[in-house]
C-alpha positions in Angstrom: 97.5 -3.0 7.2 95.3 -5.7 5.6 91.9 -4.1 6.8 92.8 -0.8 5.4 94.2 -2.3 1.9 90.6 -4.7 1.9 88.9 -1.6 2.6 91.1 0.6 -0.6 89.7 -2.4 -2.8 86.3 -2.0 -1.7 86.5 1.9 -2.2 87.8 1.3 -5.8 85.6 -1.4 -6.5 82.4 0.8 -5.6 83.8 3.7 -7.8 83.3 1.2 -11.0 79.8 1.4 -12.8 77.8 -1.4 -12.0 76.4 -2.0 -15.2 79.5 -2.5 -16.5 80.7 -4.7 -13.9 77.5 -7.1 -14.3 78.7 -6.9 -18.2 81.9 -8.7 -17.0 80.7 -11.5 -15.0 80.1 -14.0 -18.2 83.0 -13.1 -19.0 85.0 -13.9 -15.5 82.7 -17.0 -15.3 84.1 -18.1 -18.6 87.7 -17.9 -17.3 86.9 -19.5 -14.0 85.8 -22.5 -16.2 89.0 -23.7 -17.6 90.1 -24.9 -14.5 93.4 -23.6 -15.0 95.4 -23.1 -11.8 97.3 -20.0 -13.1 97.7 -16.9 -11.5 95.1 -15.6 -14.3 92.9 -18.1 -13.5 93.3 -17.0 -9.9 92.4 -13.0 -10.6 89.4 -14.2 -12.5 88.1 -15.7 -9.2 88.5 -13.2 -7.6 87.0 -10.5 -9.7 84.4 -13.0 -10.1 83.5 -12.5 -7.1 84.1 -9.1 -6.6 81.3 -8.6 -9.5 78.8 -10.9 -7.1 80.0 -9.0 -4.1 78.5 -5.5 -5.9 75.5 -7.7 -7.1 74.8 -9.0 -3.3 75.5 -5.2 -1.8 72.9 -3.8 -4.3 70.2 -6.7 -3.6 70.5 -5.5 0.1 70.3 -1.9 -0.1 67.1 -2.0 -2.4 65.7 -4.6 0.5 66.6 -1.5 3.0 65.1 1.1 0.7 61.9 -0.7 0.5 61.6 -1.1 4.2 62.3 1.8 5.0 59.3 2.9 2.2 56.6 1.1 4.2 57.3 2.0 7.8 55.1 4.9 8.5 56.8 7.9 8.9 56.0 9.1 12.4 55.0 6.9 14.9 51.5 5.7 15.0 48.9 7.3 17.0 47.4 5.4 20.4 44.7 6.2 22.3 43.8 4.5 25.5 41.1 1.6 25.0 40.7 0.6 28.9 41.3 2.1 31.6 
């Protein structure tokens, strides 16, 4: 139950715009700030980190993208140097 309800998150999470999301995170940073032990002090966190989660995700998949842009193609082509 827990994986599929983290995973339900994630999906709605993903859906958001990320622009929008990176527009939040002064704003949850702000929050996180007061220090205040409240249960609004404790979503704040979390979405907080949520917002860096997306930020991390996107970091990595433009790191894939750009590997996968500089290895050739098709496999290189060997010839036999010595017999």
């Amino acid at each position: 139950m827990v994986p599929e309800t983290i995973e339900m998150i994630a999906d709605r999470v993903l859906a958001l715009d990320d622009a929008d999301l990176l527009a939040l995170l002064n704003h949850y940073k702000d929050r996180i700030s007061q220090d205040e032990p409240t249960r609004a002090w404790e979503r704040a966190v979390i979405a907080y980190f949520l917002i860096n989660g997306i930020r991390m995700k996107n970091v990595l998949k433009q790191d894939k993208v750009q590997r996968q842009k500089l290895k050739p193609s098709r496999p290189p082509q060997l010839r036999l140097v010595k017999a």
